[in-house]
C-alpha positions as CSV (number, residue, x, y, z in Angstrom):
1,X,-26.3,41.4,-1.8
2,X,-22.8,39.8,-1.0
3,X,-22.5,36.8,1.1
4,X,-20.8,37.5,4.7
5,X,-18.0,35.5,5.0
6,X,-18.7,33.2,7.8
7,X,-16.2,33.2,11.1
8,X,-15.4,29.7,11.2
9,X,-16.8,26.4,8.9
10,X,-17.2,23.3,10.4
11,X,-16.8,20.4,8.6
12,X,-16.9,16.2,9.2
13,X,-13.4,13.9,8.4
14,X,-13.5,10.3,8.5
15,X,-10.9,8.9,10.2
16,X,-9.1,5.5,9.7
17,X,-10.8,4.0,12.5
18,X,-14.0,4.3,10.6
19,X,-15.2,7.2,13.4
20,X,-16.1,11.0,12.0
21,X,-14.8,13.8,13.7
22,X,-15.8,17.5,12.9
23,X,-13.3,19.8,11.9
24,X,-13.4,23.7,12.2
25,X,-11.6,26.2,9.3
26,X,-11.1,29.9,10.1
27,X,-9.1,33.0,8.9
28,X,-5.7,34.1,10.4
29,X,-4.6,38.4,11.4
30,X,-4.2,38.6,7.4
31,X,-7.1,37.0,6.3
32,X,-5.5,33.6,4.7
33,X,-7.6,30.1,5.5
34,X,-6.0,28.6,8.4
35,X,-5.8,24.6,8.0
36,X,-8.2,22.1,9.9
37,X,-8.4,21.8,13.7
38,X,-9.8,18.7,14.9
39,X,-13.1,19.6,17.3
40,X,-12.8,16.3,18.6
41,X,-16.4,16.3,18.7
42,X,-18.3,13.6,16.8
43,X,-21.9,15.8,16.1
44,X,-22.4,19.0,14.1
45,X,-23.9,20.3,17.2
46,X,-21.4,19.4,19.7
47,X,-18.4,20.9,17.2
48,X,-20.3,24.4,16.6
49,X,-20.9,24.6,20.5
50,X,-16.8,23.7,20.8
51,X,-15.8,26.0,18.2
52,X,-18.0,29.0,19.3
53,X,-16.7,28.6,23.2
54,X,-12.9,29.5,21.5
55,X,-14.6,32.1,19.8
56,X,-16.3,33.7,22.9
57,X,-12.5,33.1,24.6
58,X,-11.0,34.5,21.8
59,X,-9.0,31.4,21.3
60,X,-10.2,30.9,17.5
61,X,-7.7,32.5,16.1
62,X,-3.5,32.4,17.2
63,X,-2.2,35.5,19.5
64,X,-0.2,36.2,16.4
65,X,0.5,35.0,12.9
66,X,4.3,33.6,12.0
67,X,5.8,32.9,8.8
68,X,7.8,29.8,8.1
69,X,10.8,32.4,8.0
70,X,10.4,34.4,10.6
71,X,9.0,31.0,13.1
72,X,12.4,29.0,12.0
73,X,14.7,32.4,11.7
74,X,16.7,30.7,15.1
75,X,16.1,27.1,14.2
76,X,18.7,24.8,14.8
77,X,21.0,28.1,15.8
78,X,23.3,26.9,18.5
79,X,22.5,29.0,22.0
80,X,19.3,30.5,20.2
81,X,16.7,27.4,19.6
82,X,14.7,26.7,22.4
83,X,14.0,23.1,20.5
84,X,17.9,22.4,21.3
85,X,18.1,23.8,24.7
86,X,15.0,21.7,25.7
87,X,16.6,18.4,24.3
88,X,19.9,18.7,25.8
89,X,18.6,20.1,29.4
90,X,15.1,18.0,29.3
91,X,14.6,15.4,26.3
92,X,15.5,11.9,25.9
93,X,18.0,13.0,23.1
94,X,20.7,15.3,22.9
95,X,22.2,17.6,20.1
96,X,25.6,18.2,19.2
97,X,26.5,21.6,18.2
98,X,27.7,19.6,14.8
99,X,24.3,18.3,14.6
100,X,22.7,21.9,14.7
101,X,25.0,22.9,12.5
102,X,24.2,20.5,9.6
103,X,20.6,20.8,10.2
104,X,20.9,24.4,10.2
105,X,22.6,23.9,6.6
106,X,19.3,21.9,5.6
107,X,17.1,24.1,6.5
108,X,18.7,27.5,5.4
109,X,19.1,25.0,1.5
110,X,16.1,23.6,1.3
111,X,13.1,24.2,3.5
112,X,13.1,28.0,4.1
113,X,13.4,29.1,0.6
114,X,10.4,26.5,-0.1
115,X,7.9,27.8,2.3
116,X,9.4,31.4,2.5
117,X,7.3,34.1,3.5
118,X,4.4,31.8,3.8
119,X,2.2,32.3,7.0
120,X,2.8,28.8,9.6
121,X,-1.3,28.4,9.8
122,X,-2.0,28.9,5.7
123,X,0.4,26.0,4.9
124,X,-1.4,22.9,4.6
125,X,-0.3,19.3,4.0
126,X,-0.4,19.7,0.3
127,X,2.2,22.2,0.6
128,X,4.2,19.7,2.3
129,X,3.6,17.3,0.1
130,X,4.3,19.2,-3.2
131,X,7.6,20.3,-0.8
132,X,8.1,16.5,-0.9
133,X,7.4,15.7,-4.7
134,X,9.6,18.6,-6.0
135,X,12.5,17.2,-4.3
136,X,12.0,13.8,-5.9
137,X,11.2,14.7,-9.3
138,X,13.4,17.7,-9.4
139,X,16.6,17.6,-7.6
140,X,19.2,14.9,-7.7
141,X,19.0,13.9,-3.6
142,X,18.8,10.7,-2.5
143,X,15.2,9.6,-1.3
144,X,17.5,9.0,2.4
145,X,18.0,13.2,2.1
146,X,14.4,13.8,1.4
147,X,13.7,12.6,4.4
148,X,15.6,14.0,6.6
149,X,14.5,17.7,4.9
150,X,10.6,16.0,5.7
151,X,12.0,15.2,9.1
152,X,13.7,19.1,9.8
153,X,10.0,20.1,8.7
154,X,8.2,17.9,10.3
155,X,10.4,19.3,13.8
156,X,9.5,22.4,12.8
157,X,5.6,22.6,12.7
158,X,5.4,20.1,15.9
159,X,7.4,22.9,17.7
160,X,5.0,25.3,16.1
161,X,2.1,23.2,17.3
162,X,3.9,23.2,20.5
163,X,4.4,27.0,21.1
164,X,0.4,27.2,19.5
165,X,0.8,28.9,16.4
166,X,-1.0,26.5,14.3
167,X,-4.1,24.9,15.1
168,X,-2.5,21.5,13.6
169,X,0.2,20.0,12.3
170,X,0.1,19.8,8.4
171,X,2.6,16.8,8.3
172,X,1.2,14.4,11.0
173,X,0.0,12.3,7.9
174,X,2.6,12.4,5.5
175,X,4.7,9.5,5.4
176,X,8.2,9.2,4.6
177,X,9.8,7.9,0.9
178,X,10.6,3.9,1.0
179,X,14.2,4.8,1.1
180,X,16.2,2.0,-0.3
181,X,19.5,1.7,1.6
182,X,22.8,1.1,-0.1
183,X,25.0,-1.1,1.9
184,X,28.2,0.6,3.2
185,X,30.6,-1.0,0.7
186,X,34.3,-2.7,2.2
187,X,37.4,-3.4,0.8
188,X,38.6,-7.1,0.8
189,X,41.8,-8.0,2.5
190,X,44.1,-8.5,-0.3
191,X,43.3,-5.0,-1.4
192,X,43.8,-3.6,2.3
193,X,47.2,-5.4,2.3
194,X,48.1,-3.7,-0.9
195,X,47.0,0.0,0.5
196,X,48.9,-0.8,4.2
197,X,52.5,-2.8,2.5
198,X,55.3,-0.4,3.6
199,X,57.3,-1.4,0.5
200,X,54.2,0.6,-1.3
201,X,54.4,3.7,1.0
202,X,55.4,6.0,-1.5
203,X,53.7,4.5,-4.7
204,X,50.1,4.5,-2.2
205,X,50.2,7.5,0.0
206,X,53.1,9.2,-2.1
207,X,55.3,8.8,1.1
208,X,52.7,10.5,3.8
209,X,53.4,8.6,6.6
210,X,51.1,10.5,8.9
211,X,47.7,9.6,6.6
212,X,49.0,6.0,6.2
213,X,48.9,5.9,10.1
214,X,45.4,7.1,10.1
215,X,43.7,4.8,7.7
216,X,46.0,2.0,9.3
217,X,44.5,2.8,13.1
218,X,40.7,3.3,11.7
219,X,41.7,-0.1,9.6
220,X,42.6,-1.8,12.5
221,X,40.5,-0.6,15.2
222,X,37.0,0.3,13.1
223,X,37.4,3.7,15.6
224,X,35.1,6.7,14.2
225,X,36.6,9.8,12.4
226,X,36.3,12.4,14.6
227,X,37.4,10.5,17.5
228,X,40.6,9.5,15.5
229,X,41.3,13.3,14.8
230,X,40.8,14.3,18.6
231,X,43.5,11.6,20.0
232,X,46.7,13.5,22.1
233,X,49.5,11.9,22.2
234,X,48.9,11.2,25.8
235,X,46.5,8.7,25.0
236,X,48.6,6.5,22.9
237,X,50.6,3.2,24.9
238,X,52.5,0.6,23.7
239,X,49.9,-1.7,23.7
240,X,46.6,0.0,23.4
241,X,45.4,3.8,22.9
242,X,43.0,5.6,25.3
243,X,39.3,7.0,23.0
244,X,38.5,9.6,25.8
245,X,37.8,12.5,23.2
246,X,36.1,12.9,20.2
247,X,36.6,16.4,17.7
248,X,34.3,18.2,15.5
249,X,34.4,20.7,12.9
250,X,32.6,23.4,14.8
251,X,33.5,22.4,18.5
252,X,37.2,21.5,18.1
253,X,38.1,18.8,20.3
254,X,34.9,17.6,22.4
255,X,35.0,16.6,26.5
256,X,33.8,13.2,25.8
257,X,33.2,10.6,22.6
258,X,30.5,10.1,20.7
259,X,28.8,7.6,23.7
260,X,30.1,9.8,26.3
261,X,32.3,6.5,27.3
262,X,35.8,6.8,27.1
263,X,37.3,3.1,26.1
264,X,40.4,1.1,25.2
265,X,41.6,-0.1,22.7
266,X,44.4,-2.6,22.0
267,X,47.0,-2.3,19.4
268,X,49.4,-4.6,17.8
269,X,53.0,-3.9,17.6
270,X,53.6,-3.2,13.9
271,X,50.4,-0.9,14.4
272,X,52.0,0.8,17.8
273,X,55.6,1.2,16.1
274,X,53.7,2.9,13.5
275,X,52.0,5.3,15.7
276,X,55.0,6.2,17.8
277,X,56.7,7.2,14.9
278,X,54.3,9.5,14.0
279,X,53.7,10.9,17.3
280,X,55.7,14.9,17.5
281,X,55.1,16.9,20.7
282,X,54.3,17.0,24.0
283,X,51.4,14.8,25.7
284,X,49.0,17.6,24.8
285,X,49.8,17.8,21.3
286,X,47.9,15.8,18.5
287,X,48.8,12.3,17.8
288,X,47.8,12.4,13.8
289,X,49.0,15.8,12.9
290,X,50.8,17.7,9.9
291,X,52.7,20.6,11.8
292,X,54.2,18.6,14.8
293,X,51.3,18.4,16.9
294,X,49.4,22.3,17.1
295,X,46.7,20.9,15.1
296,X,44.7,17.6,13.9
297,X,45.4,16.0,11.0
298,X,42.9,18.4,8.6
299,X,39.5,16.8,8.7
300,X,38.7,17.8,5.3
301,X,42.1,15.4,3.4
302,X,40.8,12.5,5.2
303,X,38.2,11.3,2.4
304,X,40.4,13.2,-0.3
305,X,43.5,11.4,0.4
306,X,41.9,7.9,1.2
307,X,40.7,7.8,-2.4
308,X,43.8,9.2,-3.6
309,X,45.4,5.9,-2.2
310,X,42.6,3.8,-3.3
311,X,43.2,5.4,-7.1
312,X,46.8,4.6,-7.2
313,X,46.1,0.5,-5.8
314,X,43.6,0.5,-9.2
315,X,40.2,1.3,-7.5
316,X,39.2,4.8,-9.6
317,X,36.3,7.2,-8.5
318,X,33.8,5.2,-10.2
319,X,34.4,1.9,-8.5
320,X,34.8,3.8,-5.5
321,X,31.2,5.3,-5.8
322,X,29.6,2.6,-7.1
323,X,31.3,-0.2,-4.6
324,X,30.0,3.1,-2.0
325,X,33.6,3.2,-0.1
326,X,33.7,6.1,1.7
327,X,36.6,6.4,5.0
328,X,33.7,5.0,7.4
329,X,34.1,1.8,5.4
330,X,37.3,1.4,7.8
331,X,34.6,1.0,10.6
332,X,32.5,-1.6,8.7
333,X,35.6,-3.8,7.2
334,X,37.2,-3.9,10.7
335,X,33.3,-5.2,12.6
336,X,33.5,-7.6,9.3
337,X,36.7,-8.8,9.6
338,X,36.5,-9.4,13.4
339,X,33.3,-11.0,13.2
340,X,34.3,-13.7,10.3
341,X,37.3,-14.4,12.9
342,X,34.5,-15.6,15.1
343,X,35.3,-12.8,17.5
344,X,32.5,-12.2,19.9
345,X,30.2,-9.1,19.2
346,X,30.3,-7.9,22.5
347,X,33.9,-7.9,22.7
348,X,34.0,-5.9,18.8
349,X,31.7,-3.3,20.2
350,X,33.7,-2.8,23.4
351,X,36.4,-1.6,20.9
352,X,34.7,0.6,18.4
353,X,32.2,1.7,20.6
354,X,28.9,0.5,19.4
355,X,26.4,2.1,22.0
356,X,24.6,-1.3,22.2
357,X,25.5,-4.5,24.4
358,X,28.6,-2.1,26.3
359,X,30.5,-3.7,28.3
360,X,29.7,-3.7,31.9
361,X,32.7,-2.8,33.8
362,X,34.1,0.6,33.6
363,X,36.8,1.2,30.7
364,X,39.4,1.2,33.5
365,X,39.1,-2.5,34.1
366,X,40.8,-3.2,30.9
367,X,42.9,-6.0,30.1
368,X,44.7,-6.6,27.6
369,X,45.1,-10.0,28.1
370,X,41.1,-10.4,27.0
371,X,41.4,-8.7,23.2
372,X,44.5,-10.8,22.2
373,X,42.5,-12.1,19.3
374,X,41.8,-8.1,18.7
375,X,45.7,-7.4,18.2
376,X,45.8,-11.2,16.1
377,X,43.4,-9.5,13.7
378,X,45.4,-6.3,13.5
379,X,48.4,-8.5,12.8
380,X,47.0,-10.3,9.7
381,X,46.3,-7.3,7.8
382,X,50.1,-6.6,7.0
383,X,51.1,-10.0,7.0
């Protein structure tokens, strides 16, 4: 005679504090095993009694079974993911629509086609893990990328967990990779003198005065990328230029920066001569630009055109990877060089805008008069 298959198994787990704790397993709509759910009972007795009240409730078994796909077919959509809406109108953190947009890239790459058609409560942390280990002994990403894809996962079934459509998360104890970080590499200042030299402007940047004026301003000011691509002209005086906006790929140019603090920062003159000569259009057009001002300079010839530069001054490709100088190096080479000048850290962050230790006054009560050493700095580099 064939065994009945039982509604539900209970079973003990040892936990790390040395304490058991029963466990219950049961069967989803379809049939599949659903992963353990902790009892939180600590007898046989009193975990059968726990799991047989859900069954009497008919809480044993989810409202409805989701796949991975169908669960995370709105993840990380911007105005559709309920994850996003509840960060930015009720969380600690908030999320750029850039930020959705690259996760969204991770996910739709990597996670979905991994877990697929898979039902949320038959995936179990060995699936995670094996999610994990394929990454790492089958694709090229760095063990910083892997991650982040464990992270969007991780996101994922807590949200699941959340909504109750799993009785427990499958990645609670999976740890992340020891990532080993590679330092952001910088140029030294004999080779920024050589890449900045006007006598070199058409040997360097092939006589592009616009992208010599943007590597010279993130040079001499360590400001971020998109915050460099969404200056107006309006914002640039002689003596200092205005960060009130930032730009993104997918958003165009945003209301506020990164820190949602506009900021000052000064200029020297050879840097503000440079600028001004750049500067086509009205106060509403864009400072760094390549048709007079109707657009940002494009966001995508930043990188290629920095290491064009950085090719023709001797450093190829393969330096340039393996020294890891990427355009964000400008940020990191100006906090270097301002720090060796025994420039205070408070004052460097006040200028790039470094979240922590901000200044306390409002950006309004600027003076110029306090960052002299900023514009000394500036000055140097084209000596």
């Amino acid at each position: 005679m064939p065994r009945t298959k039982e509604v539900f198994t209970i079973y003990p787990r040892k936990l790390k504090n040395g304490k058991t704790v029963y466990y219950y397993r049961t069967y989803d709509e379809s049939g599949q095993r659903t992963t353990g759910r902790t009892t939180n009972r600590a007898t046989p007795a009193a975990a059968r009694n726990y799991v047989m009240g859900l069954y009497r409730d008919g809480k044993l078994i989810p409202k409805k079974t989701e796949t991975f796909d169908s669960f995370t077919e709105n993840f990380w959509v911007w105005g559709k993911c309920r994850y996003i809406a509840r960060c930015n109108t009720m969380g600690k953190k908030s999320i750029s629509r850039e930020h959705a947009h690259i996760e969204r890239g991770y996910l739709e790459n990597h996670v979905r086609p991994w877990f697929g058609k898979k039902a949320l409560t038959s995936i179990t942390t060995k699936d995670v893990e094996d999610f994990v280990i394929n990454l790492k002994n089958n694709t090229e990403l760095a063990d910083a990328t892997i991650n982040h894809l464990l992270k969007i996962v991780k996101i994922a079934f807590s949200e699941a967990l959340r909504e109750k459509l799993v009785y427990e998360n499958p990645t609670k104890d999976i740890s992340y990779l020891k990532a080993s970080s590679k330092d952001r590499g910088i140029l030294n200042v004999e080779e920024v003198r050589k890449l900045f030299d006007p006598v070199t402007l058409n040997r360097v940047w092939g006589g592009d005065k616009v992208t010599y004026a943007v590597n010279l301003f993130a040079a001499s000011t360590g400001v971020r990328r998109g915050e460099i691509l969404g200056l107006l002209n309006k914002y640039l005086h002689k003596e200092y230029v205005e960060i009130a906006h930032s730009w993104g790929i997918i958003t165009g140019i945003k209301e506020t920066t990164k820190t949602k603090e506009a900021r000052f920062v000064p200029i020297s003159p050879v840097v503000s001569k440079v600028l001004h000569e750049i500067s086509t259009g009205g106060p509403e057009a864009y400072l760094f630009s390549m048709n007079g001002g109707k657009s940002n300079y494009p966001a995508m010839a930043v990188h290629t055109n920095f290491y064009k530069a950085l090719a023709n001054i001797g450093i190829d490709k393969d330096q340039r990877t393996a020294r890891n100088i990427t355009f964000h190096s400008w940020r990191h080479f100006f906090n270097t060089l301002c720090l060796a000048r025994n420039i205070s850290t408070n004052k460097v962050q006040a200028v790039t805008g470094h979240r922590t230790n901000r200044m306390t006054d409002h950006y309004t009560h600027f003076n110029l008069e306090d960052y002299q050493e900023i514009v000394d700095v500036q000055a140097s580099l084209l000596n």
